[in-house]
C-alpha positions in Angstrom: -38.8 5.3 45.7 -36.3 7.6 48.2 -33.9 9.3 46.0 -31.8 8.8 49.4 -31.5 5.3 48.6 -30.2 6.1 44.9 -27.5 7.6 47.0 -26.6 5.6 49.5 -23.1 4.1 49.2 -22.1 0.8 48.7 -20.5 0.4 52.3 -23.9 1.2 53.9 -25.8 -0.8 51.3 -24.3 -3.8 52.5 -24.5 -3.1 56.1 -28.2 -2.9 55.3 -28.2 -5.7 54.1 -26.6 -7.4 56.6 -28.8 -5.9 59.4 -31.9 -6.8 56.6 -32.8 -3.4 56.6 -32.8 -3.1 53.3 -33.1 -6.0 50.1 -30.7 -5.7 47.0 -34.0 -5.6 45.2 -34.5 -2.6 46.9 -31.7 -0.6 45.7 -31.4 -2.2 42.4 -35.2 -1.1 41.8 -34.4 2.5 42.8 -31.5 2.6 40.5 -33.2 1.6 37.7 -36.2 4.3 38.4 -33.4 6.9 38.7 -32.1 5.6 35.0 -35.8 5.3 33.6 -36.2 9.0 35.0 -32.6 10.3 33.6 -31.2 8.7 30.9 -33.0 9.8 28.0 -31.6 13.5 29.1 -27.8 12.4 30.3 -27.3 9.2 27.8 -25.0 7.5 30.3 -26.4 4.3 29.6 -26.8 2.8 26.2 -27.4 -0.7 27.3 -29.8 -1.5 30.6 -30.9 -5.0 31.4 -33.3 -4.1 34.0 -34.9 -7.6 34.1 -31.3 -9.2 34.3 -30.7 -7.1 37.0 -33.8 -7.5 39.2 -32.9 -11.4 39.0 -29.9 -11.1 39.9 -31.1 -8.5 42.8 -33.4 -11.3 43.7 -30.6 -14.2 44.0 -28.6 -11.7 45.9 -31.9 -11.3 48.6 -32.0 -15.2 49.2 -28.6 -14.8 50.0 -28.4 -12.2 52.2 -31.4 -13.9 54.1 -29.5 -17.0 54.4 -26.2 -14.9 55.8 -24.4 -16.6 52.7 -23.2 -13.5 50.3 -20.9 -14.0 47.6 -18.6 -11.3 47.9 -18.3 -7.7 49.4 -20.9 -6.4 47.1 -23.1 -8.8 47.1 -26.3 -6.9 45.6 -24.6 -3.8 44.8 -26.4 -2.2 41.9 -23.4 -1.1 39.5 -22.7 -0.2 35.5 -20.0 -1.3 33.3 -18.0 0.6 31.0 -18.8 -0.4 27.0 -15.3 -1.6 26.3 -15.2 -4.5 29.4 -16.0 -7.7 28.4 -19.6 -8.7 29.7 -20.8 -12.0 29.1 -24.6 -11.5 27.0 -23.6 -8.4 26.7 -22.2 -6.8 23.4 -19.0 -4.6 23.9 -19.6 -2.3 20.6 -16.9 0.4 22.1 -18.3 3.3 20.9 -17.9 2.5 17.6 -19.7 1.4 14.5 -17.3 -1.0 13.1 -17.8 -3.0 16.0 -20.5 -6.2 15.1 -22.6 -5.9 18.0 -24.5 -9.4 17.2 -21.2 -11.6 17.3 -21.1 -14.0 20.0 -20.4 -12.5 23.5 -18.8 -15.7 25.8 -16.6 -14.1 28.0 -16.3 -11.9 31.2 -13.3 -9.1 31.7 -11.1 -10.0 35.0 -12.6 -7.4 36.6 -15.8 -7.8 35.2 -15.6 -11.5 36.3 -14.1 -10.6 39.8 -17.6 -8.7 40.2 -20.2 -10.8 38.9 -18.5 -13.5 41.3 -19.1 -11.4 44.0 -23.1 -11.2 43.6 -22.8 -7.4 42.3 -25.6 -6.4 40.3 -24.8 -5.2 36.7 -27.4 -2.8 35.4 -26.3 -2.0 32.3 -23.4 -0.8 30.2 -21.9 3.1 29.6 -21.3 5.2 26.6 -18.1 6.0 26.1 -16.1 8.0 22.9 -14.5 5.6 20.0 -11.9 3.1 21.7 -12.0 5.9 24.2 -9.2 8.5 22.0 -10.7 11.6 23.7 -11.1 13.1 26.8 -15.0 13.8 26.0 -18.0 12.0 25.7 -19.7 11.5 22.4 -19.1 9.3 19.9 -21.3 8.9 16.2 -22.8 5.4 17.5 -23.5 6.3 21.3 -24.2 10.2 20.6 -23.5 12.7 23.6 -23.6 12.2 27.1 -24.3 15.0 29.2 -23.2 16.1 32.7 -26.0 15.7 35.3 -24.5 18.7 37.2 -25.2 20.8 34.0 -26.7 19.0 30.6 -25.2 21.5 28.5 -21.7 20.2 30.1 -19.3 17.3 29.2 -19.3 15.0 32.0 -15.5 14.1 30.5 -14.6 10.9 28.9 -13.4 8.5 28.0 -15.4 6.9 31.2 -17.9 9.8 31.2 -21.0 7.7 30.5 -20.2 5.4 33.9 -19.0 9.3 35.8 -22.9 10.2 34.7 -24.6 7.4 35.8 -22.7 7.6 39.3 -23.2 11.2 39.9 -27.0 10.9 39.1 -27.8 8.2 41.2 -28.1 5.6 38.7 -25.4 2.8 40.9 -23.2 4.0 43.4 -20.5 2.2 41.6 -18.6 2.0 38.2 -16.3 0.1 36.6 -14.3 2.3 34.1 -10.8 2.5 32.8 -8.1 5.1 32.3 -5.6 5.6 29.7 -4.7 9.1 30.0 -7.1 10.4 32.4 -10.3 8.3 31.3 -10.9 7.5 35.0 -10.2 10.9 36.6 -11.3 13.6 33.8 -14.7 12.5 34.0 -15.0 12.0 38.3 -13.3 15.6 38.2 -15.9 17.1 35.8 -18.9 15.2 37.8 -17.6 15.3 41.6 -16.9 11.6 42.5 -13.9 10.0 43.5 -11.9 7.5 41.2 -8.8 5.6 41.3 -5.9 4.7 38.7 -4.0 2.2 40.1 -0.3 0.9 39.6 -0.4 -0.4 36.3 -1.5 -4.6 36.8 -2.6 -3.4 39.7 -6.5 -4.3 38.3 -5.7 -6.9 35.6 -7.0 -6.0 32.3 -8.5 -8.7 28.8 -8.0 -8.2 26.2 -5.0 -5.9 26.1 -5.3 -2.1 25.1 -4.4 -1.5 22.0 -3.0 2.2 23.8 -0.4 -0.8 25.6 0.9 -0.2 29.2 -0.5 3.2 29.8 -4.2 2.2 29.8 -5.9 1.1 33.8 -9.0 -0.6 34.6 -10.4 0.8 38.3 -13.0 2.0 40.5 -15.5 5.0 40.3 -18.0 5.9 43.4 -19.5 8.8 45.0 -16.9 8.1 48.1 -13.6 7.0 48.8 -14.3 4.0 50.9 -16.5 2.5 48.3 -13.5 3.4 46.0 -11.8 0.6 48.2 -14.5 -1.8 48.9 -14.6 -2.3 44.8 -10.7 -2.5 45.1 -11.0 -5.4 47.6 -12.7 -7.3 44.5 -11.2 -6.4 41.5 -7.6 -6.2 42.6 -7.0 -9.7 42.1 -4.6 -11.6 39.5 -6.0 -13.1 36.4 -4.1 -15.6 34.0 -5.1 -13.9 31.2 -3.1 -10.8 31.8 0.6 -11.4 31.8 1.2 -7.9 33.1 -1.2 -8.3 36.4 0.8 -8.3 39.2 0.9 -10.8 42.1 -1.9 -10.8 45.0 -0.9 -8.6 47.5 -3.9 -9.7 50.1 -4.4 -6.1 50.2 -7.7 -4.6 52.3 -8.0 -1.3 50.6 -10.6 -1.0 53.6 -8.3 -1.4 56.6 -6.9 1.7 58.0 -8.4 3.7 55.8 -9.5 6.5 58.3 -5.5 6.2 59.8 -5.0 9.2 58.5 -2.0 11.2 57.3 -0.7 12.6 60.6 3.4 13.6 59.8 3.0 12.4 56.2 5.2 14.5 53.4 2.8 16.5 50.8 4.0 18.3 48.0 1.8 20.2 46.4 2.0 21.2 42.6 0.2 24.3 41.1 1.2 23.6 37.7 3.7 20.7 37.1 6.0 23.9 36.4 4.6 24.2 32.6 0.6 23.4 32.6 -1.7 26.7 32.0 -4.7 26.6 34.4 -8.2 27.8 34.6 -7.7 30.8 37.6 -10.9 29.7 40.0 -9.6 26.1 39.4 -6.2 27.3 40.9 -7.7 29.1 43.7 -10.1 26.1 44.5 -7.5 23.0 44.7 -5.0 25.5 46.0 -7.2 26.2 49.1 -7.6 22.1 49.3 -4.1 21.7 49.5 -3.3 23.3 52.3 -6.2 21.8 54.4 -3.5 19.1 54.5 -1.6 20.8 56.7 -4.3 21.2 59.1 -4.5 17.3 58.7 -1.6 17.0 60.2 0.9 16.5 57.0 4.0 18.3 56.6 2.7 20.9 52.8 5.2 22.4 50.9 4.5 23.8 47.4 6.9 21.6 45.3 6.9 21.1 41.7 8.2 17.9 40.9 11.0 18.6 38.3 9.9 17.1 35.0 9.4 18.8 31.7 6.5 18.8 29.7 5.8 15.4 28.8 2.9 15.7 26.4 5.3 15.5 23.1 5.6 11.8 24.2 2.4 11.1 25.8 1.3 11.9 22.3 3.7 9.4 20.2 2.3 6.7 22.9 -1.4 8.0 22.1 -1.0 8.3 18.2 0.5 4.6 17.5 -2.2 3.4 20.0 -4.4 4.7 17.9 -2.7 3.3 14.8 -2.7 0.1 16.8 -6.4 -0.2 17.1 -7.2 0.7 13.4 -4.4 -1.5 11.8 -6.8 -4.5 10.6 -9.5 -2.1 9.5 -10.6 -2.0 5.7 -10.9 1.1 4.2 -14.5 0.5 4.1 -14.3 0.4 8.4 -12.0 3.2 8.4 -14.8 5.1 6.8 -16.9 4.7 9.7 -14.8 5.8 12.1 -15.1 9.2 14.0 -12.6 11.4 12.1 -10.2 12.7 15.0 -9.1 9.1 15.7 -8.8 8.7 12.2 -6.5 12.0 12.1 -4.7 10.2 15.3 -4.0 7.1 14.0 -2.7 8.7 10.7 -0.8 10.3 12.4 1.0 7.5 14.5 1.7 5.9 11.1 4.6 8.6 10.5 5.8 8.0 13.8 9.3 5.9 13.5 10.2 2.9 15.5 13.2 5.4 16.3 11.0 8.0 17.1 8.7 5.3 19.1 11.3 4.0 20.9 13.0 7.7 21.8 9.6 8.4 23.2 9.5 5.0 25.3 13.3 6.0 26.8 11.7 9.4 27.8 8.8 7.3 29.7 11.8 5.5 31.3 13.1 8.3 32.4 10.2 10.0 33.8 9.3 6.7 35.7 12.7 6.6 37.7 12.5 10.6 38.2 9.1 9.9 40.2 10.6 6.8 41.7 13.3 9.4 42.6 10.9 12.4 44.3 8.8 9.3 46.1 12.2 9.1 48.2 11.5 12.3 49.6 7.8 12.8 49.5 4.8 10.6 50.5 2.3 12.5 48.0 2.1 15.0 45.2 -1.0 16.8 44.9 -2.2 18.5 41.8 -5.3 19.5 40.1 -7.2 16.8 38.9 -7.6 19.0 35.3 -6.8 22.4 34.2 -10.5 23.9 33.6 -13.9 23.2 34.4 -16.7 21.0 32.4 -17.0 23.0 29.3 -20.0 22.7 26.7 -20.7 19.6 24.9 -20.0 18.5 21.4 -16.5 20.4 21.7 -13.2 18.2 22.4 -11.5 21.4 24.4 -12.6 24.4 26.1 -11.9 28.1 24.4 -8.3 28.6 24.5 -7.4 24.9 25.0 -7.8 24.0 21.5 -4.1 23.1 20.6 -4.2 19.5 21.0 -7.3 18.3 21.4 -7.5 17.1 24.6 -4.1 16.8 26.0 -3.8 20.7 26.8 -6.6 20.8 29.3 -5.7 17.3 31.1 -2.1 18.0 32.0 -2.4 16.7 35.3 -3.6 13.2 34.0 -1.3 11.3 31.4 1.8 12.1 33.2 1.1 9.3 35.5 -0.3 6.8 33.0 3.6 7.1 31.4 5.0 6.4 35.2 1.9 4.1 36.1 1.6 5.0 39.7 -1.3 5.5 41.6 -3.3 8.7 41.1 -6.5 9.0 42.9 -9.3 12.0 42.5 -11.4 13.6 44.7 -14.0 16.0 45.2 -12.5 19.7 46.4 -14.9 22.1 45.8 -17.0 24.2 43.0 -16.9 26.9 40.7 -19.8 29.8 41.0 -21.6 28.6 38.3 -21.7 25.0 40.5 -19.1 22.9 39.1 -17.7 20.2 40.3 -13.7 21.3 41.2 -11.6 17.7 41.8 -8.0 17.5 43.6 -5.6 15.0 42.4 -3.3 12.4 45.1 -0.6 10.9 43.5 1.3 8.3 45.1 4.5 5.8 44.6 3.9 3.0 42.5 2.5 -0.1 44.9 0.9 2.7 47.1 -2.5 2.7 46.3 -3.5 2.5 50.2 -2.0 5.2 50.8 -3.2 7.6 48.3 -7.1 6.2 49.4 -6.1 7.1 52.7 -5.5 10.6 52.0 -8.1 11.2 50.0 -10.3 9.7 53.0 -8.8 12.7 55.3 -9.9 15.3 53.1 -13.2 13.6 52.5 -13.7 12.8 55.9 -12.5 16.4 57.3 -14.5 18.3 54.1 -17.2 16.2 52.5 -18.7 17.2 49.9 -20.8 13.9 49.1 -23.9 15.5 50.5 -24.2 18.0 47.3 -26.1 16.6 44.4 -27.0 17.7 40.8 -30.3 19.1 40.9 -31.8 17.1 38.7 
C-alpha cells in the first residue's frame, strides 16, 4: 500500500471517491497498515478496531457506489481522542481509576455528528490523566512518542490523536483543548488544529476543567480542518452551553484570502520567555502576511500575565475531577494531578471567584483590541518538542507546563478562536507552528488566514521519516 494514500487529505479522499477512483476501503486499509507498522514505536493508539473499521469502510463503498453518502466524510478513516464518548468503545481517560468494562451506550455530539456522517473510526488515542498536562504519558497509556523524533513529546493532552495524524495513521482527529490540548501537540508535530469559540463544537459530558475546555478538529491541512468543522459544528441538546447553528460552511471562501486585513503580530504577549530559533522562525512567518496583502504591525496586545489565574481555573478543575474519588482511587492516580488537585482544595471561593472577575476582564479587553484588529498572531508555544517522560523543557520547569505554553491558555480564559499552523523547523527538523487568533464567532476567518499562509508556503509535503 502507497504511503501517498496514508497521506492524502480528507478533501481529496472524498473527491476520489466521488470520481470512484479510490474505495474508503482503500484508505481505511492503508491506515491501518501505517498503524500496524507504527504504533508499537509512537503509542498513539491504545485502542484500534480494525475489523470495525473495515465494515464500516465497506458500508461507506456501497455508498459511494450508489452516489448516496452520508455526510462530507463519508469513509474518511479518522481516530478519536480517549476522553469522547464512543459507543462500544471504553473511554478509560488515561487513567486507572476508570472501569474500562462498564457499559459504553453513548456517542459524544461530536462523536455522534461523525459516525452520522459515514466517517470511519479506527480506533481511540492516548492521552495524559483527564488530560492535566501539556505532555503525553500517562501510568495506564504509557508514553507516546513524536513521529518526527521518538525521543520527542509529540505534546498533549491530544498528543496521541497529533501522532497518529502526523504519521499517516487518519488524516483526521477529533481532540479537545483546555489549555492548549489541541494546539501544543499540532505545534510539536506540524499539523494544523483549531480551538473554536467556546459551544462552538458542543461538548458531553461537561469538563470537569468547566468553560475553558474545546472539543475540535486536527488534520494535516487547513481545509480538512474545515471540512471536519462542517460536521461537528452543530448544536446538541445535551450541552446547554452549545451555541445556536450558524449554517456555517467552514469550506466556502476559504482561499478569499486576507487582502487589507489588520494583523497584529505578538513576539511575546509582552511577558512570555521564548526559545530564540522559535522567535526567529514565527517571526519570519509573520511578516509573510504582509506580502499577503494584510496590513502587519508588531503589537502586543496589552494584557498581563495571566497564568496566576489560568492556574486557580486549572487547580479546582482538577479538584473537580478527583472530588468523588476514595482514597483508595486517589492512590492510583498520577501524582502531579494529585499535587493539582490538592492544590485547588486551598483555593477560596473568594479567591475562585477573584480569578473568574480577572477572566472577565481579559475577555472584554480582547473583545476591545478585536475593534481594531482582524488577527493576533503569536507563537503557537515557546520551545520546541523536548524529550519525553519530562513535563517541561530545561529552564521551563517553574510550573509544569504553563511556562512553555504561554501562547495557549490565554485564549481558553477569553474562548475565542485560535487556530495553529505549520511555519517552519528548527535545524534539528522540528516542527515550528504559528498561532491565528481571532474574535470570538470568527472562526472563518482565522481558517482563512491560516489557508493564505498554507497556500502561499506549504509545508504539508514534509513528512517524519519514519
Amino acid at each position: 500500500m502507497s504511503d501517498d494514500l496514508s497521506y492524502t487529505p480528507a478533501t481529496e479522499l472524498v473527491a476520489a471517491y466521488r470520481s470512484r477512483k479510490l474505495s474508503p476501503v482503500e484508505a481505511t486499509a492503508a491506515a491501518l497498515a501505517r498503524i500496524e507498522k507504527h504504533n508499537p514505536r509512537l503509542n498513539a493508539f491504545y485502542l484500534v478496531d480494525a475489523e470495525g473499521a473495515l465494515r464500516t469502510a465497506r458500508d461507506s463503498e456501497a455508498r459511494w457506489l450508489r452516489a448516496a453518502p452520508l455526510g462530507p466524510l463519508d469513509g474518511v478513516p479518522m481516530s478519536i481522542k480517549d476522553h469522547q464518548l464512543t459507543k462500544g468503545w471504553p473511554s478509560p481517560r488515561g487513567s486507572r481509576t476508570t472501569d474500562a468494562t462498564e457499559q459504553w451506550v453513548e456517542d459524544g455530539p461530536a462523536v455522534a455528528r461523525l459516525r452520522e456522517s459515514g466517517a470511519v473510526f479506527l480506533g481511540k488515542t492516548t492521552m495524559p490523566e483527564f488530560g492535566w498536562k501539556g505532555v503525553n504519558d500517562s501510568v495506564l497509556f504509557g508514553i507516546t512518542r513524536n513521529p518526527w523524533n521518538p525521543d520527542k513529546t509529540p505534546g498533549g493532552s491530544s498528543g496521541g490523536a497529533s501522532a497518529a495524524v502526523a504519521a499517516g495513521m487518519g488524516p483526521l482527529a477529533l481532540g479537545s483543548d483546555g489549555g492548549g490540548s489541541i494546539r501544543i501537540p499540532c505545534a510539536f508535530t506540524g499539523l494544523v488544529g483549531l480551538k473554536a469559540t467556546y459551544g462552538r463544537v458542543p461538548m458531553h459530558p461537561p469538563s470537569p476543567y468547566g468553560t475553558i475546555s474545546h472539543v475540535g478538529p486536527m488534520s494535516r491541512t487547513v481545509a480538512d480542518c474545515a471540512l471536519m468543522m462542517n460536521v461537528i459544528a452543530r448544536p446538541d441538546p445535551r450541552d446547554w452551553f452549545a451555541l445556536p447553528a450558524d449554517q456555517a460552511d467552514y469550506l466556502a471562501g476559504l482561499d478569499d484570502g486576507i487582502k487589507g486585513r489588520k494583523v497584529a503580530f505578538s513576539a511575546n504577549l509582552g511577558y512570555a520567555k521564548v526559545d530564540p530559533e522559535v522567535a526567529g522562525i514565527v517571526a519570519a512567518a509573520a511578516q509573510r502576511f504582509a506580502a499577503l496583502g494584510a496590513i502587519v504591525e508588531a503589537r502586543d496586545p496589552g494584557f498581563a500575565d495571566p497564568t496566576d489565574y489560568f492556574l486557580i481555573h486549572w487547580q479546582v478543575g482538577s479538584t473537580n475531577a478527583l472530588r468523588a474519588f476514595s482514597p483508595e482511587k486517589v492512590s492510583l492516580v498520577d501524582p502531579g494531578l494529585v499535587e493539582f488537585a490538592e492544590a485547588g482544595k486551598r483555593v477560596s471561593i473568594v479567591q475562585y471567584l477573584a480569578a473568574v472577575a480577572e477572566r472577565t476582564r481579559l475577555g472584554v479587553h480582547m473583545n476591545r483590541f478585536h475593534e481594531n484588529w482582524d488577527l493576533l498572531l503569536t507563537p503557537a508555544l515557546a520551545v520546541p518538542a523536548f524529550d519525553v517522560g519530562l513535563l517541561a523543557p530545561p529552564g521551563y520547569d517553574g510550573l509544569a507546563w504553563l511556562q512553555w505554553t504561554p501562547f495557549s491558555y490565554p485564549f481558553n480564559l477569553t474562548q475565542q478562536p485560535a487556530v495553529v499552523v505549520p511555519c517552519g523547523f528548527t535545524r534539528a527538523g522540528l516542527p515550528i507552528g504559528l498561532q491565528i487568533v481571532g474574535n470570538k464567532y470568527r472562526e472563518a476567518l482565522v481558517l482563512r488566514a491560516a489557508r493564505a499562509y498554507e497556500t502561499a508556503y506549504p509545508l504539508t509535503e514534509r513528512r517524519p521519516l519514519l
